[in-house]
N, C-alpha and C positions, 0 to 999 in steps of 0.2 A: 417413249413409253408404249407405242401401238408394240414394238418389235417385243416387249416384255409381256405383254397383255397374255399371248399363249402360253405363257408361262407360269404366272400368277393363276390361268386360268385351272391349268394342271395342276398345280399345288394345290389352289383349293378344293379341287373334287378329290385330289389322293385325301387330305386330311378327313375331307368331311367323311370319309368314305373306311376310313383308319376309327372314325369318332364313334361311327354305326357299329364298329366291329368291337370296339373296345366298351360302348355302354353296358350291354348285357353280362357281359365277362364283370364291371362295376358293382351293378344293381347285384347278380351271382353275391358276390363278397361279400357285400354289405347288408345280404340277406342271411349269408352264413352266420357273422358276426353278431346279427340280432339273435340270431337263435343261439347258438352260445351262448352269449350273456343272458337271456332268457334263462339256459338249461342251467349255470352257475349259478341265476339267483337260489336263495332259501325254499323250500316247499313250506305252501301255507300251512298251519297247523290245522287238524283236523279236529272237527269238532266229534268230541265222545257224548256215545250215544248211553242216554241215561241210566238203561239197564246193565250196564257194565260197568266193571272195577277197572279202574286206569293204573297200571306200575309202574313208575318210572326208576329204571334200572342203572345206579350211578358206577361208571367204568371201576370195575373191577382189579383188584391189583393181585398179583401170583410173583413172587418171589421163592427160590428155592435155594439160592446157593450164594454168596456175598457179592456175588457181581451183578445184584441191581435186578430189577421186578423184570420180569420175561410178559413185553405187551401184547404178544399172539395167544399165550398160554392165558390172561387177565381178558382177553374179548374172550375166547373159547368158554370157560367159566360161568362168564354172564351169558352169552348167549345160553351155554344151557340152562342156566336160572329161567331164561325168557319162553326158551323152549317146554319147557317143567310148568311152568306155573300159565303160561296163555290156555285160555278152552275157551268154551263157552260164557262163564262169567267174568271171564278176567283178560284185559287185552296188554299189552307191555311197549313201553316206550323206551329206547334206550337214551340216556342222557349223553350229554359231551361235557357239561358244565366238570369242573376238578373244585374249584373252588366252595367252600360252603354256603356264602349269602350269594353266588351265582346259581348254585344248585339247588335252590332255596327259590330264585327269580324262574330258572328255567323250569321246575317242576308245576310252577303255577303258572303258567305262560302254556305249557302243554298239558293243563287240566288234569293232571296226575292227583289221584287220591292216596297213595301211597307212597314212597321212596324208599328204596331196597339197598343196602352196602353192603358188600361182600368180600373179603381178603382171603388167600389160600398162601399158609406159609409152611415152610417142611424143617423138623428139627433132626439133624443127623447126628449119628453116635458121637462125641466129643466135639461137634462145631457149635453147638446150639442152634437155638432159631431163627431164620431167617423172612421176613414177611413184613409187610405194609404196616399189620398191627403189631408188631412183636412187642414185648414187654408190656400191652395190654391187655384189661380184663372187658373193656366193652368199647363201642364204635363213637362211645357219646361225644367226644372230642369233635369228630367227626359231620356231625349231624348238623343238617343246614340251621343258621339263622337267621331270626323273625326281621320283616321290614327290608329285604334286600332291593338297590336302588331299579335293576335292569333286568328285563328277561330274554329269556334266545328263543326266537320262533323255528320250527321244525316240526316236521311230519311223523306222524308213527312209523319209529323203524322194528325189525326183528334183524338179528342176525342169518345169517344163512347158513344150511346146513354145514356146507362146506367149513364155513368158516370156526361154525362151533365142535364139529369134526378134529379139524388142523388146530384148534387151541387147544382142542384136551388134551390131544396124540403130544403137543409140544409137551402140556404141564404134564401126564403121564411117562413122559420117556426122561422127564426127571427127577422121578422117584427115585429116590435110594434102597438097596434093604435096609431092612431093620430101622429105617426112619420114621419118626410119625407124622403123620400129614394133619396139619389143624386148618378148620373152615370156620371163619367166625363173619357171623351177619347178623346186621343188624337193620329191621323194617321201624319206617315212621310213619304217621301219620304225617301227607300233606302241612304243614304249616306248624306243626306240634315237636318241637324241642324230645318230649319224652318219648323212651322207643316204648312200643308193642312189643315187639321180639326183640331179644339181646343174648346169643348161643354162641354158642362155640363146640363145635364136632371134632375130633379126632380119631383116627384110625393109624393102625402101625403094616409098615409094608414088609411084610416077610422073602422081598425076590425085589431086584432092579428092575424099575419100569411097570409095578403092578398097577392096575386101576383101583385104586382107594378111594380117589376123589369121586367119582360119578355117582357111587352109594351115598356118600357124604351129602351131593349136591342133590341127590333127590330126597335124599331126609330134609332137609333144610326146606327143600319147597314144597315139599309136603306141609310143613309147618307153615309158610308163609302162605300158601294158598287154603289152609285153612284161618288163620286170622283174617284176612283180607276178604271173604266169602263170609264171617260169620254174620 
């Protein structure tokens, strides 16, 4: 046993010596770790401040042509809703909720006084129309409802330039000529079945790729940011 002793004795200083070098590379990791899952949780929801209208802005849908809603071109849309209608009295939320008694939970869970729907669909020469709402005359279908069991907590988002930029550019570069582009939205009242606003805009594009929509989209929030302000 003595003849082994400096040998034991060596092993244990390399390990202990391996154990020093390898803790803080440990703690490193597992500081990382916290902070990711930290940066993954939800953002608490913010508390709206009294003198302001809260919007909450439910994902938007853009369809143009039979192969299915274009979801770059349906953010681009809303975001400029969000962009149009935020100032001074009016701050915008953007929702995630799809479904109605969740959008219903999520708009009251993030203190929204209003909820905003919006669909942009395009009718071309002998295809007919293509859109979220097609063959309807209002959003009411749509419209959350009362008593939903669960809410989703989240921070006030806006869209970013960029992003509302690259969604129009998409839903504009799918204009057709001669197609007409219909914008139909519809505003609620927080917790109220019946809408405030219930429209539908169209305009005809005389040239592939014209901007029709953006006038569209500022009529519309024109409108809605007067109801919601009065």
């Amino acid at each position: 046993m003595n003849s082994t002793s400096p040998i034991n004795a060596r092993f244990g200083s390399a390990l202990f010596a391996l154990c020093l070098l390898v803790a803080p590379a440990l703690g490193r990791a597992q500081t990382t770790a916290l902070e990711a899952s930290q940066a993954a949780a939800p953002a608490p929801s913010i508390e709206k401040k009294p003198a302001l209208v809260r919007l909450g802005l439910v994902p938007s849908s853009a369809q143009f042509s039979n192969k299915g809603e274009t979801p770059e071109a349906g953010e681009g849309i809303r975001g400029a809703f969000a962009k149009y209608v935020a100032g001074p009295k009016v701050e915008t939320v953007l929702l995630s909720a799809m479904l109605p008694a969740n959008i219903d939970a999520e708009a009251k869970e993030k203190q929204c006084d209003f909820v905003l729907y919006s669909s942009v669909s395009q009718k071309t020469a002998g295809r007919g129309s293509f859109g979220f709402m097609k063959g309807a005359s209002t959003a009411s279908s749509f419209i959350p409802m009362m008593g939903a069991a669960r809410g989703v907590g989240g921070a006030i988002a806006m869209a970013s330039a960029s992003t509302v930029i690259s969604g129009l550019s998409s839903a504009t570069s799918q204009v057709k000529a001669k197609a007409e582009v219909t914008l139909t939205y519809t505003l609620i009242k927080a917790g109220v079945e019946s809408p405030l606003l219930n429209d539908t805009l169209k305009a005809k594009a005389s040239e592939d790729s014209q901007d029709v929509i953006s006038p569209l989209l500022q009529q519309a929030a024109s409108a809605v940011l007067a109801r919601v302000t009065k």
